[in-house]
C-alpha positions in Angstrom: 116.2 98.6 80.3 114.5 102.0 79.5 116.2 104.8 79.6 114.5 108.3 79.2 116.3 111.8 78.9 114.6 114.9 79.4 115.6 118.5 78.9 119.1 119.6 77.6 120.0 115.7 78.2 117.4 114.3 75.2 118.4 117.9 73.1 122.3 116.2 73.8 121.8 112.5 73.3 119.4 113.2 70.3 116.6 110.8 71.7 113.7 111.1 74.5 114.0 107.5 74.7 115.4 104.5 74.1 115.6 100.2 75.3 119.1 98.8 76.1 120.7 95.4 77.2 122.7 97.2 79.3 125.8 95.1 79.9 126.5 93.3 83.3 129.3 94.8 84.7 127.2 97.9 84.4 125.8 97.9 87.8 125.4 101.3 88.8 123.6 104.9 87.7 127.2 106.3 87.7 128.6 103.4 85.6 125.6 103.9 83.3 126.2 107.0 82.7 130.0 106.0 81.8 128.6 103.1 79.8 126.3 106.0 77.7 128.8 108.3 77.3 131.1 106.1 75.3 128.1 105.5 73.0 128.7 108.4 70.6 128.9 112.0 70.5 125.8 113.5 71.5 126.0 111.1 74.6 129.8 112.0 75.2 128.4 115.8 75.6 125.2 114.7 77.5 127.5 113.1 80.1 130.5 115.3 80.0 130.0 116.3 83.6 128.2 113.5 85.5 127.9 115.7 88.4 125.2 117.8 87.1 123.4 115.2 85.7 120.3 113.7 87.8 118.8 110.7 87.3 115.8 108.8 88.6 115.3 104.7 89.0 111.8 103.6 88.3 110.6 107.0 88.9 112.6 107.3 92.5 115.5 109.9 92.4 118.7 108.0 92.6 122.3 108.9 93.6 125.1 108.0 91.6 126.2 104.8 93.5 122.7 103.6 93.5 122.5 99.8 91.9 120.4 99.4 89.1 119.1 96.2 90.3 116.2 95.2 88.6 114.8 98.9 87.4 112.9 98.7 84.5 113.3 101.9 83.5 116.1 105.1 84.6 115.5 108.8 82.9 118.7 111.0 83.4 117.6 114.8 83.4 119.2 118.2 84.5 118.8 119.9 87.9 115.6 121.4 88.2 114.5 124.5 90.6 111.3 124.7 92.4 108.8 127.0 91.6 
């Protein structure tokens, strides 16, 4: 899977983007998220608080319990405000 970061998220994590086997039992954006955050430091501080966290499934803006099913690619990114 792809995974992009954008904003304070790819300053955190250290990388705009990356591909990962993400592991089976990881079938949600939430557990995702869980599964990244246990990846190191920079994702450990990217992920700290989940809740502010948004994230998008092949370009779609996904909840936390959404399944990953068969995205191709998820980006994770901070709130944004209109403008």
């Amino acid at each position: 899977m792809r995974i992009l970061y954008f904003a304070w998220v790819r300053e955190r994590v250290g990388l705009e983007s990356e591909e990962l086997d993400v592991p089976a039992q990881v079938r949600t954006v939430a557990e995702l998220a869980a599964f990244l955050k246990e990846r190191g430091e920079g994702y450990a501080h990217a992920f700290e608080n989940p809740r502010v966290v948004r994230a998008a499934l092949d370009r779609r803006h996904a909840r936390p319990e959404a399944p990953l099913g068969g995205a191709r690619e998820i980006a994770f990114f901070p709130p944004m405000t209109g403008g």
